[in-house]
N, C-alpha and C positions, 0 to 999 in steps of 0.2 A: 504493500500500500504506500509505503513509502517513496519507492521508485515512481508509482502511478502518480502521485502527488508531484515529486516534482518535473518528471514528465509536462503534465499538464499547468504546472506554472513556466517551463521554459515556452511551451508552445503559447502559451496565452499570450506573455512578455512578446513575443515576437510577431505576433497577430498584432497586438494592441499598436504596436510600432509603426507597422504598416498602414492602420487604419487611421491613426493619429497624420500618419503622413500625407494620406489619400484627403483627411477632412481638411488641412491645410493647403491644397491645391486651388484654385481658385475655375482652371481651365477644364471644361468637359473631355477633350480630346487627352489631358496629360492624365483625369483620373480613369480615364479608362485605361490607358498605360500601366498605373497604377493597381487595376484590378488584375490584368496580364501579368503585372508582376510579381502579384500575389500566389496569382497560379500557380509559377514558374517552384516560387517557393518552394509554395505546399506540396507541390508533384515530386518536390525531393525528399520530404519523409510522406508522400503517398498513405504505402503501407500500415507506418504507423498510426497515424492521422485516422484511415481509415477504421481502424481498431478503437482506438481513442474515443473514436467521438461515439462507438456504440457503447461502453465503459460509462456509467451512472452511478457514481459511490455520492455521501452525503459531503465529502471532504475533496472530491477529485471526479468534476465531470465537462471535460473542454466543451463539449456543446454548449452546456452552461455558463461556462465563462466567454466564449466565443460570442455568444450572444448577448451576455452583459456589457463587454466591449463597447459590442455596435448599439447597443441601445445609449451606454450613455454620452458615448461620444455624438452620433445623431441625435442625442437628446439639446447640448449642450452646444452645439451647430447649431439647431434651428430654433434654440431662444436668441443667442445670438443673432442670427437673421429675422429674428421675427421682431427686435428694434425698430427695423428700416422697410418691414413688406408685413402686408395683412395674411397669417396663416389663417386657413378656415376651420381647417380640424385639428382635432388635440395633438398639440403637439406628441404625449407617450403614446396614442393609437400610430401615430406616422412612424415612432422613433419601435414601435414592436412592429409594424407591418415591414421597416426598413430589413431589422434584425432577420427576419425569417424566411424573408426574399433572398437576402445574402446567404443565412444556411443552406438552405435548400438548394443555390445553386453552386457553393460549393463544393458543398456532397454529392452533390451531381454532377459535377466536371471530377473529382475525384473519383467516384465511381465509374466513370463513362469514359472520361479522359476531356483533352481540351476539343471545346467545338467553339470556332470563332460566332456562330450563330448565336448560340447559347449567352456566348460573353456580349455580343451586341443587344439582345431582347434583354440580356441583364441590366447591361448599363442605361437600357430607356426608361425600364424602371425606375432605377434608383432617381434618374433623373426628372419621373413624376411625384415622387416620394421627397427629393428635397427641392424643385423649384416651384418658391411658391406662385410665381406666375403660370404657371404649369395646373399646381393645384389650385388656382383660384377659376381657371378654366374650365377645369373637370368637376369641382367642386358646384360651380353656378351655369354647368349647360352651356356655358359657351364652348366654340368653336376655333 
């Protein structure tokens, strides 16, 4: 258990790094780079990763922490943006729907391998998720 624990504190540290870096981008085209790059990463402990994140203890569970990451860094983005633009929805429903988009497509390019497809419909997401001119779009029917 020991091992598992900090397993999953090196991997978290190195995720959080990355994600940290991605929220400090300011450019759509560089944070998409950014998710590539993340890829690139993770396909190097694949494997373990893989394992990892089916692993559920109360003290040691990366999906866990992979996903508290991204919630509260998109959490702590989008009050920050939400100073200067009208968010419409709660900020923590954006900052969980962000988080689970992101899992799910990394356990899926993990499991499946890279599809540049997959990383393009990903990154349109994300960028319904944090632009709020985007959101305010989809939120009120417009076009």
């Amino acid at each position: 258990y020991d091992l598992l624990e900090k397993l999953v504190s090196t991997y978290t540290d190195q995720f959080a790094a990355v994600v940290r870096q991605r929220f400090n981008i300011k450019d759509s085209n560089a944070a998409s780079e950014t998710i590539k790059m993340l890829l690139l990463v993770l396909r190097e402990y694949q494997e373990d990763l893989k394992l990892l994140l089916e692993v559920h203890t109360e003290e040691a569970d990366l999906s866990r922490s992979f996903q508290h990451v991204l919630k509260v860094t998109v959490k702590e983005y989008l009050t920050g943006i939400q100073e200067t633009n009208d968010i419409s929805l709660p900020i923590d429903y954006l900052a969980e729907m962000y988080a689970m988009n992101v899992m799910t497509f990394l356990t899926w390019q993990l499991q499946h391998g890279r599809d540049d497809k997959v990383i393009e419909f990903g990154d349109r997401l994300q960028e319904i998720v944090l632009d709020p001119k985007l959101l305010d779009q989809i939120t009120s029917g417009r076009k």
